[in-house]
Residue, then its C-alpha position, 0 to 999 in steps of 0.5 A: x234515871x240519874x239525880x238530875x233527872x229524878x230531881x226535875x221529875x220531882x220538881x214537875x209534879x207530874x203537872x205536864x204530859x208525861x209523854x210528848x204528844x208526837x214522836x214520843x219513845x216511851x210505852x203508853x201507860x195508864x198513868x200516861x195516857x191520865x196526864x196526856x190532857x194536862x197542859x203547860x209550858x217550861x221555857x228552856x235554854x241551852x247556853x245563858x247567853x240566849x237568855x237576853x234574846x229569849x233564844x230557846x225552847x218552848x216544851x210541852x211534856x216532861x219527855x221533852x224537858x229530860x231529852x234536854x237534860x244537859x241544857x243550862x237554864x229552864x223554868x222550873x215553874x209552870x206556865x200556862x202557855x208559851x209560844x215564839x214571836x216572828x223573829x223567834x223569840x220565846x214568849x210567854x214567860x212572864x209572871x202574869x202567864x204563871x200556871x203553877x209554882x213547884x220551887x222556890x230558888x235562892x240563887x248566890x253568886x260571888x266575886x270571880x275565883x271566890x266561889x266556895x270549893x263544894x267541899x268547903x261549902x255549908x249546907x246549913x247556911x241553906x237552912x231555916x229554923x221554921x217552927x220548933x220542930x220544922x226546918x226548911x232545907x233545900x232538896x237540892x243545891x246546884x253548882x253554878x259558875x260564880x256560886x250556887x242555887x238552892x231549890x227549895x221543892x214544895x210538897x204541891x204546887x201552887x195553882x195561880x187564878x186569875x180574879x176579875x180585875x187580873x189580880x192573882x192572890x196565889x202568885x202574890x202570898x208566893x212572892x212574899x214566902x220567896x222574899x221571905x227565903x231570900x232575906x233570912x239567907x242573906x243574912x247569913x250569905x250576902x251573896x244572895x241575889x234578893x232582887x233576882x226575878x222569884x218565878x224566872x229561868x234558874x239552872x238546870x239540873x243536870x250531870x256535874x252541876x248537882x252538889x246535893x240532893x235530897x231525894x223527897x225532901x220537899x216543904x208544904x207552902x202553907x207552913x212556908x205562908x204561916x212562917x213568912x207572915x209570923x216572921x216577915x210580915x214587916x220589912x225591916x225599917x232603920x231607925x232613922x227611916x222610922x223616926x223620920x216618917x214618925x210611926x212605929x213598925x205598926x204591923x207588930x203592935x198588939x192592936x194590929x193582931x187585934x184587929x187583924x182576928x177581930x169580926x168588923x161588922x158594917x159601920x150603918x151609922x156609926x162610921x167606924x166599920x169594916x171599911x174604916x177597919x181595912x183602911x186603917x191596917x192596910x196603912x199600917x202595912x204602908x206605913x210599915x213600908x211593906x210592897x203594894x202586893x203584901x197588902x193585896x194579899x192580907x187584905x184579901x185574907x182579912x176581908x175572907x175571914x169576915x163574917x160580913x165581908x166586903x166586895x173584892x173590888x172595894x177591897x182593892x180600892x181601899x187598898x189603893x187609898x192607903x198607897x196613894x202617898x196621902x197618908x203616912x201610916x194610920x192615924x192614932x185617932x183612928x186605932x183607938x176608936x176602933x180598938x175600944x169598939x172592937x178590941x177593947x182587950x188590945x187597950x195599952x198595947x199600941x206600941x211595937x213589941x220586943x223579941x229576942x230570938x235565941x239559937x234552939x239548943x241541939x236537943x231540941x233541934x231535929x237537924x244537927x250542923x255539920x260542925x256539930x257531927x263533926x264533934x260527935x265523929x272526932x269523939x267516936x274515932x278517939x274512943x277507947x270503946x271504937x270499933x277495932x282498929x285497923x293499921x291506927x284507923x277505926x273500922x265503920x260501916x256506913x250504916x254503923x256511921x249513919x245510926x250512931x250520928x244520926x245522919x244521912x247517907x248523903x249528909x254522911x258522905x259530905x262530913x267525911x270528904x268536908x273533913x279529910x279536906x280540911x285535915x281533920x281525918x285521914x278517911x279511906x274508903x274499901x269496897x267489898x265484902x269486908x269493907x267499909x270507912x277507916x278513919x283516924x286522926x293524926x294522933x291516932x296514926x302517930x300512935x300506930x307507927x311509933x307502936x309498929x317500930x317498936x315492934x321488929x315484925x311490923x314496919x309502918x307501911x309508907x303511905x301511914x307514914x305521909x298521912x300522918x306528916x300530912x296531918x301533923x303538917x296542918x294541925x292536930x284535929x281537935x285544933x282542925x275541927x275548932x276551926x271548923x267550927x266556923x260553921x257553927x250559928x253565930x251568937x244570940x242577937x237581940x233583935x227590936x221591931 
């Protein structure tokens, strides 16, 4: 099985049948006659220009989607059903028909002939620093024509139900995670289409277009959840935009969290309950300019985690209420009545909080950036205590590489073609028995043809000889690899909500 095909395997879940239901070429197993009932559609099209008249393929089985494995863009989230219309279009493929979702994708795209080469491109612009010992990294990332697509694989999928009045929590708490990704990418890749449809048709994976994959690499959602409500709960408002309307970021206020975890009773005759209580946070998130969906989702949430709580259908009218344009955030008046009753320990804390967020240093990061193993990688080739050496090169294995950096095989493999790209190294890779990675710089090299001239037996074999001029050519690799460092996070920010 190839990568790409492993990767949409592992990108399913197992959530269709495994075999097609007629026609099938493989073995009836047991596993497969357990997942012959599962049922769901992935829409796929062969060339992108069918997208606009939904030309393509309803499939019902993971058989079928790998015999369509050089496609070019499918569904990689489950649908309920899908169906063609009477002049053949594909239907079905719409949000409010979604089963499950097994992948977020944050999709970059560039101006013509200004697509990064694979080698220059940076995996760890894809990265995010989600706890103090979690990172989010893509489990794969697709070459695309103008750019690439990063597929964030969840651990399980997450199952979409519908409610009475057709409101789905699941599909909103999984819109917010994905704009969560997509903006915290931005602003390090402004190419990142944030606007691009969260659940739609992305790339297929297929042989030549998989830049990286990371095979088991995947990410549970409710940490994805818990990260993008501590991160993401309040959109970005601009100064003027804030000043304008006349109200704070509410959502980061002490007495919001206060009356997000305290318990509101019914108000019986006091008028100041647990409608009041949601009336009044659900403004704050309308006044803190977060999407009608965000506040469907956090209201359910709050009023679930209720002792008393209320009806689901009183739940969304108030929700209604605080998006209806009457009002412009929550009143003053009514947070501190209902902090004194409720919160009295959250008093003197109603204006927006102040946080600086600080770049964690390497030893307590369990990732490390390119540009860091490519500082660990020039030390080590340099070292006196290398390795032997081999016509000026330092002799490694793979696995010698992999434990002394702390690295991948995958990751291996990028570093060293990342940096014989640029100049920094002279790589040679020898199969075999006695082979393994020759690696040297061009001080290294220089160093072994001076030395093999002075020597009357040895002669610097040519192809030493236009390395080294290569590398001279471009720089010395220490000057090379600062340059590199453009990888490197950029510099603290304070940040203010």
């Amino acid at each position: 099985m190839s990568n790409a095909a492993q990767l949409i395997t592992e990108i399913l879940h197992n959530a269709l049948s495994l075999r097609r239901a007629k026609g099938s070429r493989l073995a009836i197993t047991q596993r497969s006659v357990a997942a012959a009932t599962k049922t769901g559609a992935v829409f796929i099209v062969n060339h992108k220009d069918q997208l606009q008249d939904a030309r393509g393929l309803v499939v019902t089985s993971q058989e079928a989607i790998l015999d369509h494995e050089g496609a070019s863009h499918w569904t990689p989230n489950l649908f309920r059903y899908g169906t063609y219309s009477k002049a053949g279009a594909m239907i079905g493929h719409s949000e409010d028909n979604l089963k499950a979702i097994n992948t977020f994708v944050v999709d970059a795209d560039w101006p013509a002939d200004k697509r990064p080469d694979p080698l220059q491109l940076d995996e760890s612009l894809f990265w995010i620093q989600l706890t103090d010992r979690y990172m989010l990294m893509p489990t794969a990332i697709l070459a695309t024509p103008r750019g690439y697509q990063a597929y964030y694989v969840l651990t399980n999928p997450v199952w979409i139900k519908k409610q009475e009045d057709g409101y789905m929590p699941a599909l909103a708490a999984a819109k917010h995670v994905s704009e969560a990704i997509r903006t915290t990418i931005a602003e390090r890749i402004p190419q990142v289409d944030t606007g691009a449809n969260h659940f739609g048709f992305f790339r297929m994976p297929r042989v030549g277009n998989l830049v990286h994959y990371e095979p088991g690499l995947t990410t549970s959602f409710k940490m994805l959840l818990k990260w993008s409500k501590s991160e993401h709960s309040v959109s970005e408002v601009g100064a003027e935009t804030r000043e304008s309307v006349g109200y704070q970021a509410q959502t980061r206020t002490g007495w919001f969290k206060a009356l997000t975890q305290a318990q509101i009773p019914c108000a019986e005759h006091s008028g100041y309950g647990r409608n009041n209580t949601l009336l009044t946070l659900c403004l704050a998130m309308y006044g803190s300019k977060q999407s009608l969906d965000e506040c469907y989702y956090y209201a359910d949430e709050w009023n679930t985690h209720q002792k008393q709580p209320l009806p689901v259908r009183e739940v969304h009218s108030i929700v209604k209420s605080a998006y209806s344009g009457k009002y412009a955030g929550a009143s003053t008046a009514y947070i501190t009545e209902l902090v004194a009753e409720y919160a009295p320990y959250a008093q003197g804390k109603l204006t927006a909080n102040r946080w600086t967020k600080f770049a964690k240093p390497r030893a307590e990061r369990q990732y490390s950036h390119l540009w860091e193993w490519g500082q660990d990688l020039l030390h080590l080739v340099e070292s006196s205590e290398a390795s032997e050496r081999v016509k000026g090169h330092a002799f490694f294995t793979s696995a010698v590489l992999q434990d002394i950096l702390g690295i991948k095989s995958q990751s291996l493999t990028r570093l060293l073609n990342k940096l014989a790209a640029q100049g920094v190294f002279s790589v040679r890779r020898v199969r075999g028995r006695a082979g393994g990675i020759y690696i040297a710089t061009a001080r290294m090299i220089a160093e072994f043809v001076k030395q093999s001239k002075q020597n009357a037996a040895v002669h610097a074999p040519s192809d030493l000889v236009a390395n080294v001029q290569r590398l001279l050519r471009v720089g010395s690799s220490a000057a090379k690899l600062q340059a590199f460092q453009f990888e490197a996070p950029p510099a603290p920010v304070a940040r203010g909500f």
